[in-house]
C-alpha positions as CSV (number, residue, x, y, z in Angstrom):
1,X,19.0,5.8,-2.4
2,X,19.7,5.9,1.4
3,X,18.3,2.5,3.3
4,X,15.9,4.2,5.1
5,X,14.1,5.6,1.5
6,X,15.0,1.5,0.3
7,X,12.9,-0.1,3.4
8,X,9.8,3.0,3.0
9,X,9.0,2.4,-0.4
10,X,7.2,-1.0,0.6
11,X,5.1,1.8,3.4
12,X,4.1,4.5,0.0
13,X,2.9,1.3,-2.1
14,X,0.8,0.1,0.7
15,X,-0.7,3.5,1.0
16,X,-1.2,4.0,-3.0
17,X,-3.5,0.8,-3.1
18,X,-5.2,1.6,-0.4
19,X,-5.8,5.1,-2.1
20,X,-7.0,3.1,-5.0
21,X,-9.3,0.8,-3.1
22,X,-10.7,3.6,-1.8
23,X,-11.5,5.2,-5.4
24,X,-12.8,1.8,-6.2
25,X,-15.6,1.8,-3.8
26,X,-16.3,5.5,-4.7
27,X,-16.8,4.4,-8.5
28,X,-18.9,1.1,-7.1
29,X,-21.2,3.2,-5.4
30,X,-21.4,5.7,-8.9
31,X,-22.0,2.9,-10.7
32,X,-24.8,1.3,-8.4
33,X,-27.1,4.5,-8.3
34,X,-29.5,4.2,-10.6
35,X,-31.9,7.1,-11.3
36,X,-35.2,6.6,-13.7
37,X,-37.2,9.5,-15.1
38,X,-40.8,8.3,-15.8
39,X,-41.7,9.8,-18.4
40,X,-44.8,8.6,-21.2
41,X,-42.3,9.6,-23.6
42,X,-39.8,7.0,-25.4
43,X,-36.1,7.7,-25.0
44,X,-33.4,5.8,-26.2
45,X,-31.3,4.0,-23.2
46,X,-28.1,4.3,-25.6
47,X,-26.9,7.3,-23.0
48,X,-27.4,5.6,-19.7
49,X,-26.6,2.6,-21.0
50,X,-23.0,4.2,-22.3
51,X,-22.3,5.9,-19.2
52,X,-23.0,2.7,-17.0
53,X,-20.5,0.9,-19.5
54,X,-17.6,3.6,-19.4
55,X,-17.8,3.6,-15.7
56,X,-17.8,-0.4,-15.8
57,X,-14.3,-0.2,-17.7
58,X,-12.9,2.3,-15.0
59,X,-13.8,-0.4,-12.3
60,X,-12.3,-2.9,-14.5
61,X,-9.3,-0.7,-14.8
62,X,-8.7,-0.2,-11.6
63,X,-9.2,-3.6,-10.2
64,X,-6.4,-4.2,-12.7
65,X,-4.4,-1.6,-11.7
66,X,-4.6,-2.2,-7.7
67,X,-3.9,-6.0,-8.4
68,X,-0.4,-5.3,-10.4
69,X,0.3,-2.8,-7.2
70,X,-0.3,-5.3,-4.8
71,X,1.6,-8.0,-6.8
72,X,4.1,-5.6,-6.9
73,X,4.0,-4.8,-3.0
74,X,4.3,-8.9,-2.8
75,X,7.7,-8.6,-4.5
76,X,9.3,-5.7,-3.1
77,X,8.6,-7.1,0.4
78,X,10.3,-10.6,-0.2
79,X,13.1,-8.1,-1.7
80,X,12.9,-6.6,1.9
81,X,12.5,-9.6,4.0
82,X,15.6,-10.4,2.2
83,X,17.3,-7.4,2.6
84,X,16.9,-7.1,6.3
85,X,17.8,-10.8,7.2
86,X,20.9,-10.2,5.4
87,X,21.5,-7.6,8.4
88,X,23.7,-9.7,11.7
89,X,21.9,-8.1,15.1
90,X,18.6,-9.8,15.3
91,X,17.5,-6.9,17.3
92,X,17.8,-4.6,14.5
93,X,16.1,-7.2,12.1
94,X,13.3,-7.2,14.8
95,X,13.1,-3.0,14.6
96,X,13.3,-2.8,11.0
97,X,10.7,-5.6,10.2
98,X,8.2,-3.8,12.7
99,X,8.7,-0.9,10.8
100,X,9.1,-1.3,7.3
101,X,7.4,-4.7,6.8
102,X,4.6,-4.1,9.6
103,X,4.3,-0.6,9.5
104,X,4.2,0.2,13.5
105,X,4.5,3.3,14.9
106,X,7.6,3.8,17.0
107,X,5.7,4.1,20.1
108,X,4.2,0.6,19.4
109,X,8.0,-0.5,18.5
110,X,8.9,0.7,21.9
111,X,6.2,-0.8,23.5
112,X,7.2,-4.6,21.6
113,X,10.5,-4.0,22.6
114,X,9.7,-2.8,25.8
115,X,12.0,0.5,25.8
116,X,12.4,3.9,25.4
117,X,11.7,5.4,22.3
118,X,14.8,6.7,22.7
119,X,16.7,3.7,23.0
120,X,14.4,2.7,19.7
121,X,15.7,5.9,17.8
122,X,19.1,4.6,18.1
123,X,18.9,1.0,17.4
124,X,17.4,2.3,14.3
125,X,20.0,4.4,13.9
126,X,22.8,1.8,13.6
127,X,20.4,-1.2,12.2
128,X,19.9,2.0,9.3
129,X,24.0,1.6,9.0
130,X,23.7,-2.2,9.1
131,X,21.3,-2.4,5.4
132,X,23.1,-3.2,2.4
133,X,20.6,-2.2,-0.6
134,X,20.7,-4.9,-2.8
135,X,21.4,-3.5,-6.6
136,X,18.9,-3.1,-8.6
């Protein structure tokens, strides 16, 4: 694994539980429409009743899901926090935080740093050279 695919993975985890919250609130708003059929006939509520319960436990299952991803997330940060303080030039700690840890474009990194995004392409480069991957 190259440093720069070490320092991303926090980026794909951040956009997995988003992609998650986002099915969440599709399955909340499933589960809050309610239809009723009046009807003088009886029916049993067993059905409606079932399918309100099985998409209950998908909620539930997700909200579990999406808070072992973010705990998750939690941990492989610190791992990166670590990781890049371990790196000498604070200048590259600074480039490498914005972007792996704060998720900034590099025109916003430019405009932080006040350079050319240019000049950001290649302090990257070497800060890239400066990351020990911890083992795993």
């Amino acid at each position: 694994m190259t440093a720069k695919e070490y320092l991303s993975q926090a980026y794909r985890l951040d956009k997995r539980i988003d992609s998650k919250i986002e099915q969440l609130k599709s399955l909340n708003l499933l589960a809050t429409k309610c239809t009723s059929t009046l009807s003088d006939m009886p029916k049993s509520q067993s059905i409606s009743n079932s399918r309100l319960e099985d998409t209950v436990v998908k909620i539930v299952d997700l909200q579990e899901e999406i808070n072992m991803d973010i705990d998750s997330l939690v941990d492989l940060k610190r791992d990166i926090v670590r990781t890049i303080k371990s790196v000498q030039n604070p200048e590259y700690q600074i480039i490498l935080e914005l972007r792996y840890l704060c998720f900034k474009t590099w025109e916003e990194i430019a405009v932080q740093m006040n350079c050319s995004i240019d000049n950001v392409f290649k302090i990257r480069k070497n800060a890239l050279k400066s990351v020990v991957i911890p083992e795993s």
